[in-house]
C-alpha positions as CSV (number, residue, x, y, z in Angstrom):
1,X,0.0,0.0,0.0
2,X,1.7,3.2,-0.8
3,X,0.9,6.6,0.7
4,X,-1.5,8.8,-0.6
5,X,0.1,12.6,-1.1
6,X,-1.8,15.3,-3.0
7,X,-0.7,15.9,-6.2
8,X,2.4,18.0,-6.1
9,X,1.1,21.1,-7.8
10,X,-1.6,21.2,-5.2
11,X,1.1,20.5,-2.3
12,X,2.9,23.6,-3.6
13,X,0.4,26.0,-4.7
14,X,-2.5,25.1,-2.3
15,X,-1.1,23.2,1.0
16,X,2.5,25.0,2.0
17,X,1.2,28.4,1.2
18,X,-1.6,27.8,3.9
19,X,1.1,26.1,5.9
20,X,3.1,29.3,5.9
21,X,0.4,31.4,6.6
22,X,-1.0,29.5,9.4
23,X,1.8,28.5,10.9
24,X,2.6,32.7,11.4
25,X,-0.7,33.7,12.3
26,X,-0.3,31.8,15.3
27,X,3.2,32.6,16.2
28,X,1.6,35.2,18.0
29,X,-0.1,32.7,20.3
30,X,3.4,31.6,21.5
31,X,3.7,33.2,24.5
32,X,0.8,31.4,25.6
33,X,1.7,27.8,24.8
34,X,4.4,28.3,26.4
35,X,2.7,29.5,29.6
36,X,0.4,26.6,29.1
37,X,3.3,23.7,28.7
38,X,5.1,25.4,31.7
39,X,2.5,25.3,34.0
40,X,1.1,21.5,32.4
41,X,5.1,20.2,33.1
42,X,4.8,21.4,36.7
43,X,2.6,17.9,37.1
44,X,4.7,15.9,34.7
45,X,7.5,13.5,36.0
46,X,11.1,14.9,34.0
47,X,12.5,18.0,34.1
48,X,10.2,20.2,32.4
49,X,9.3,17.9,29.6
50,X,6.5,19.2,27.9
51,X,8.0,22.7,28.0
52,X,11.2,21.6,26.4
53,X,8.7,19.6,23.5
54,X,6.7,22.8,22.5
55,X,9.7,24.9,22.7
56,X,11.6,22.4,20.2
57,X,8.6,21.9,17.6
58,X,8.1,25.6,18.0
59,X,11.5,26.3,16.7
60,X,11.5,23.5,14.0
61,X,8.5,25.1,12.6
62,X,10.3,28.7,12.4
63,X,13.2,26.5,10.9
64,X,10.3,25.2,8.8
65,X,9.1,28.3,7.7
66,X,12.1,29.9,7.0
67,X,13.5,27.5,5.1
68,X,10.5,27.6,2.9
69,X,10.3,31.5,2.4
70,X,13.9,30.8,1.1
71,X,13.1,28.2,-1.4
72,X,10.7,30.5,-2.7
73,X,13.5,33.0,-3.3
74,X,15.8,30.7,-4.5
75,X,12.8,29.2,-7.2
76,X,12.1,33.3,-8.4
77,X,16.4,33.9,-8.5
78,X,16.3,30.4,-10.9
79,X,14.2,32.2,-13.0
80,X,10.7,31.3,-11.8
81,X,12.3,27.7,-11.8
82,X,13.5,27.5,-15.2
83,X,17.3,27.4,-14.1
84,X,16.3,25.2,-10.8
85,X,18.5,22.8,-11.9
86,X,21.7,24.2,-12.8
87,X,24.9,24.1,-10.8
88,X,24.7,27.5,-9.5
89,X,21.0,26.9,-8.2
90,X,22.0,23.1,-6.5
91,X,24.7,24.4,-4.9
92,X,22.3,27.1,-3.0
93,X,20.1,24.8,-2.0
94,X,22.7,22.4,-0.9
95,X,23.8,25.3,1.0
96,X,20.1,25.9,2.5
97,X,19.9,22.3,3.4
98,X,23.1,23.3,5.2
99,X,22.1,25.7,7.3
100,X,18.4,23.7,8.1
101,X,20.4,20.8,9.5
102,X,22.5,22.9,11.7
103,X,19.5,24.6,13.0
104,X,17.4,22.2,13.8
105,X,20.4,19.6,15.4
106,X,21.5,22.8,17.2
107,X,18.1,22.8,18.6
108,X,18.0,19.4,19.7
109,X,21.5,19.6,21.3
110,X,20.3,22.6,23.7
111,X,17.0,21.7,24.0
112,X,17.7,18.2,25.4
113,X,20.9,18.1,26.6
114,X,22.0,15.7,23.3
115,X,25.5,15.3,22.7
116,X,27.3,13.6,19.8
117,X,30.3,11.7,19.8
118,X,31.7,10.6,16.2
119,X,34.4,7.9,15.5
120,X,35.2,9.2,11.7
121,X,38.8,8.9,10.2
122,X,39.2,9.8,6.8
123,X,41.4,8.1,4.6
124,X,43.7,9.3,1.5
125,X,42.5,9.5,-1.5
126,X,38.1,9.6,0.0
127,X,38.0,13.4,-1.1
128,X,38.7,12.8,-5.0
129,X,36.2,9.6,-5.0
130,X,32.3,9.3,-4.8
131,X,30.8,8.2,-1.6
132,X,28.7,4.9,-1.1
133,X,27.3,5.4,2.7
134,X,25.2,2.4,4.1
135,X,23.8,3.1,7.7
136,X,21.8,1.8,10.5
137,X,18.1,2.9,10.8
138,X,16.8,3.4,14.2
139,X,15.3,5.7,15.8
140,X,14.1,9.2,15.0
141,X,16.1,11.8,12.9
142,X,18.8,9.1,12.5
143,X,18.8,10.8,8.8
144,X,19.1,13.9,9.9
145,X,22.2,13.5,11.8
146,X,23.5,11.2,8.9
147,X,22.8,14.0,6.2
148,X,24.4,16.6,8.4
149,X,27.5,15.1,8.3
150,X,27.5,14.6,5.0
151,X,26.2,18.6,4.3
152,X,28.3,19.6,7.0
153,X,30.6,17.9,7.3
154,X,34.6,18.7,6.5
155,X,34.5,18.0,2.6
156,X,30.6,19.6,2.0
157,X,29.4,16.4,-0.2
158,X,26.3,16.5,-1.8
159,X,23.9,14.1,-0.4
160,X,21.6,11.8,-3.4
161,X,19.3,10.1,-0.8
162,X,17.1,7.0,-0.4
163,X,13.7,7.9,1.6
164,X,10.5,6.8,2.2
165,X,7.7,8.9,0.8
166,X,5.9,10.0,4.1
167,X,8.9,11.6,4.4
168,X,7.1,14.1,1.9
169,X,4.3,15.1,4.6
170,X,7.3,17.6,5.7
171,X,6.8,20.5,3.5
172,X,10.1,21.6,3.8
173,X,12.1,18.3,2.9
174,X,9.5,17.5,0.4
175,X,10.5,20.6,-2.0
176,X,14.2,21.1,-0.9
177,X,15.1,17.3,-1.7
178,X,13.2,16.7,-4.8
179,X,14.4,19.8,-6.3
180,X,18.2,18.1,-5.1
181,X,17.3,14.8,-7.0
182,X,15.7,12.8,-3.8
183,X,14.5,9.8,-5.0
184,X,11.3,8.7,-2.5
185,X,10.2,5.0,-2.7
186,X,7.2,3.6,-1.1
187,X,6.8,3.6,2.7
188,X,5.5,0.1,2.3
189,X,6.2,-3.2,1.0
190,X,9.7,-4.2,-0.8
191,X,12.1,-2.2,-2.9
192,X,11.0,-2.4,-6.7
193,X,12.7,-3.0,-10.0
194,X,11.9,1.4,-10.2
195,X,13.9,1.7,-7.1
196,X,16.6,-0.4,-7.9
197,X,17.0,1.6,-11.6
198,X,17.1,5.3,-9.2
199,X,19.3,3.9,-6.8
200,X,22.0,2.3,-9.9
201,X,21.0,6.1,-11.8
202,X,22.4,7.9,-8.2
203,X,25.4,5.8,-8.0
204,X,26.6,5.7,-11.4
205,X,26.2,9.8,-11.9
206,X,27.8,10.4,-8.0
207,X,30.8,12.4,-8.8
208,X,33.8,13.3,-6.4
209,X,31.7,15.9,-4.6
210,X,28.6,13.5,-4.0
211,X,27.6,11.1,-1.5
212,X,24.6,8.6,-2.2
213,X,23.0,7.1,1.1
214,X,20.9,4.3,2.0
215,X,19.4,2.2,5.0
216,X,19.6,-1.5,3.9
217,X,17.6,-2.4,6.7
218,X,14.6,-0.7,4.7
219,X,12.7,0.2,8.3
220,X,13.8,0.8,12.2
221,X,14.9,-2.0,14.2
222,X,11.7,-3.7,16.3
223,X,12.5,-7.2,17.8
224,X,9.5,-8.2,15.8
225,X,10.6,-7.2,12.7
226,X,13.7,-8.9,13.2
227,X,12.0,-12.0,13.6
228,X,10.1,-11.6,10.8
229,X,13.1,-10.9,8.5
230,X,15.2,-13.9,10.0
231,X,11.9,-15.8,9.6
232,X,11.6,-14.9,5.8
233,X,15.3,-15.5,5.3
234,X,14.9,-19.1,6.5
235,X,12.1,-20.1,4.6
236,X,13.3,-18.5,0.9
237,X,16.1,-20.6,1.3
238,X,18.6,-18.7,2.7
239,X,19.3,-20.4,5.9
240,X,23.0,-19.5,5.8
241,X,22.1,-16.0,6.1
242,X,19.0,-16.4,8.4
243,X,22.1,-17.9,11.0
244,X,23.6,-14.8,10.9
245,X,21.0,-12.5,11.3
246,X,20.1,-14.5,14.5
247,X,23.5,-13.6,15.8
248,X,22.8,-10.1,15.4
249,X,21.1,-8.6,18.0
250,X,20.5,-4.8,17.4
251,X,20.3,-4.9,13.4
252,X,17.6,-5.9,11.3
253,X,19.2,-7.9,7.7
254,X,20.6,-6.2,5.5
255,X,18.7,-6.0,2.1
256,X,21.3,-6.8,-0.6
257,X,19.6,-5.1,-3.3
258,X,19.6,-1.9,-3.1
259,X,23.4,-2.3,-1.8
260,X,24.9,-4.9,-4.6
261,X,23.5,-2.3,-7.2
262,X,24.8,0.8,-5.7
263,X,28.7,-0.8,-5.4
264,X,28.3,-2.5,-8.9
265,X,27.2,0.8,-10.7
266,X,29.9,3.3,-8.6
267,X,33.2,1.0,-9.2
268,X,35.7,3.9,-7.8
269,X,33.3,5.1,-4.8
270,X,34.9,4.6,-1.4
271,X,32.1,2.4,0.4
272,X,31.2,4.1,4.0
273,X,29.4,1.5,6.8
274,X,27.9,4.1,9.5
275,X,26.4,2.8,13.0
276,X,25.1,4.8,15.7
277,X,23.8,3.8,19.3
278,X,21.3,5.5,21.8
279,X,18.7,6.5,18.9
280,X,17.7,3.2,19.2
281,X,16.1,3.3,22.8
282,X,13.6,6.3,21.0
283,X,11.7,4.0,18.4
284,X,8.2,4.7,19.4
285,X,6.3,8.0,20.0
286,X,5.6,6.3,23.9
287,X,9.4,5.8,24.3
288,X,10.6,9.3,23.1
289,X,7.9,10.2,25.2
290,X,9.4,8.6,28.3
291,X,13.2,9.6,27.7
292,X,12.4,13.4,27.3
293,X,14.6,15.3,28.6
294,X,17.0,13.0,26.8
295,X,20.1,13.9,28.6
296,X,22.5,11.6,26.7
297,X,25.4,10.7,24.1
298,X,24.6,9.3,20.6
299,X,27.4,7.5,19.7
300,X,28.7,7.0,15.9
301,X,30.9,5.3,14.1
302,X,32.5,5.4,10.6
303,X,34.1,2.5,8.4
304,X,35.9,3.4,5.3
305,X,36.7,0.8,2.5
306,X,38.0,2.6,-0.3
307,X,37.6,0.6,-4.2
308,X,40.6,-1.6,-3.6
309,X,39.5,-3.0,-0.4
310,X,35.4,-3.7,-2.1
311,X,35.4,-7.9,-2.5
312,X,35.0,-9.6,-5.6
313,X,30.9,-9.4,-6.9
314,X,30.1,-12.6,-5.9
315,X,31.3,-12.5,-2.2
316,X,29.5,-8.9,-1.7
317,X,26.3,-10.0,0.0
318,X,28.5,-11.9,2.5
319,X,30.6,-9.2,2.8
320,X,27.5,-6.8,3.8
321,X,26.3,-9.2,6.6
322,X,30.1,-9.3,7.9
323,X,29.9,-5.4,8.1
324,X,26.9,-5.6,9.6
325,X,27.7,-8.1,12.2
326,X,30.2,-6.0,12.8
327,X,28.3,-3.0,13.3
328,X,26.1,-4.8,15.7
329,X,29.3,-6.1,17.8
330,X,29.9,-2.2,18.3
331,X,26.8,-1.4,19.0
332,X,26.5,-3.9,22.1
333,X,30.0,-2.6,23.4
334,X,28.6,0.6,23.3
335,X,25.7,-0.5,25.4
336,X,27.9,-2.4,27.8
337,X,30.4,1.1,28.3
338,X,27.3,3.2,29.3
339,X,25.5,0.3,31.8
340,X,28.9,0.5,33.3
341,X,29.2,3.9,33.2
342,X,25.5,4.4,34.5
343,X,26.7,1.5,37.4
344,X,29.8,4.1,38.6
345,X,28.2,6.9,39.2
């Protein structure tokens, strides 16, 4: 079942005007939400939780807003569109989705008490080659931090990214990434022979300045999907790989797919495996619910394999599940370091 947008012409000239509109006719109401949430997290356990909640989506929606005042500009300075896709205009709006990801993990940081700690060493030669970056997906905004430090980070790539189509519901990310070449695929069921074709079209045009990124799990780790994806491994006939998912105990299976299409078509792309643990804990609306203020460290960590270090093409998919292991190894030593820590103190 796929997810049923309006029609992008209405989204744009119907939906995000009203959006904008609304959104500042009631920004003079602010002073009393904020009353309101103060006084309502007086009687809620944390540390001023709902306070802190309101104050964040109040700020994202400014972000929001902002950010989509600013693509209007940047659609009338391409001409009323007609130059939208021209070096001069990507490179502003890869610039804009600069600035939006700094804001809104800036917010996040202060707001509640976030910090991130990132295990990334580059290696020679990763500036002057495309970037192939597979990560974990758990947790919320796990792309926005992921996207960041590929916007952000030292060598400004470009990002050409994977994403669900609810995704879309955000006005803000649904016109800055299609007009930066996005590709969305369905929120629900698997990855098509159309997705596969946009993901080997990404790759194969990535250029030294680009980085294409997708989640080979294809959803957020629940114990239950994990089940279900060991389960479905096992009966296809891939028990061999079904024994090493059930050794994993963080990661849901890696889809090869997506993955043996991305490596084939980008031959000289340094390959990137990403994990990340603590976004994990935060996989429901009840459990972000619980944990705000968050008041910890997300940990990440990078693994380069530049092209001579990619396996032959037909030990890839074992190669991917190796990674992953991997990943998932890390993940429960990062879970062990902060029990201990939490047991010191």
């Amino acid at each position: 079942m796929r997810l049923l947008l309006l029609p992008r012409w209405l989204r744009r000239t119907v939906v995000i005007p009203a959006f904008v509109l609304g959104f500042i006719a009631l920004l003079g109401l602010l002073p009393l939400w904020l009353l309101i949430a103060g006084l309502v997290s007086r009687f809620v356990p944390g540390r001023w939780r709902v306070l802190r909640l309101v104050w964040f989506l109040t700020v994202y929606l400014v972000i929001e807003v902002i950010s989509l005042i600013a693509l209007f500009g940047l659609w009338i300075w391409a001409g009323f569109g007609f130059k939208i896709q021209s070096e001069k205009s990507l490179a502003r709006h890869n610039a804009l989705m600069g600035w939006f990801l700094r804001r809104v993990l800036a917010t996040v940081r202060r707001t509640f008490n976030l910090s991130f700690e990132i295990d990334d060493t580059h290696r020679e030669g990763d500036a002057q080659r495309p970037l192939l970056v597979f990560s974990r997906h758990a947790g919320p905004g796990d792309s926005f931090l992921l996207v960041d430090g590929i916007v952000n980070g030292p060598n400004k790539r470009r990002p050409r990214i994977v994403l669900k189509d609810f995704l879309q519901l955000d006005p803000a990310i649904d016109v800055l990434l299609n007009r930066v070449g996005a590709t969305f695929v369905p929120s629900r069921g698997p990855a098509g022979e159309t997705t596969v074709k946009e993901i080997v079209r990404l790759a194969a045009a990535a250029g030294p300045s680009d980085a294409l990124v997708l989640f080979p799990e294809g959803a957020n780790f629940t114990p239950r999907r994990r089940e279900r994806a060991i389960e479905k491994l096992a009966t296809s006939g891939h028990e061999d790989l079904a024994e090493k998912a059930r050794g994993m105990r963080h990661l849901l299976p890696p889809k090869p797919t997506g993955f043996l299409a991305a490596v084939a078509a980008a031959p000289t792309a340094t390959v990137l495996f990403v994990g990340h643990a603590g976004l994990e804990q935060m996989s429901t609306v009840k459990d972000i619910w619980r944990l705000l203020p968050m008041d910890h460290t997300i940990d990440v960590k990078v693994w380069r394999y530049p092209p001579d270090e990619i396996p032959p093409v037909n030990e890839r998919e074992a190669w991917l599940y190796e990674r992953w292991a991997t990943i998932d190894a890390w993940i429960s030593a990062c879970h062990l370091a902060r029990n201990r820590d939490v047991t010191t103190t």
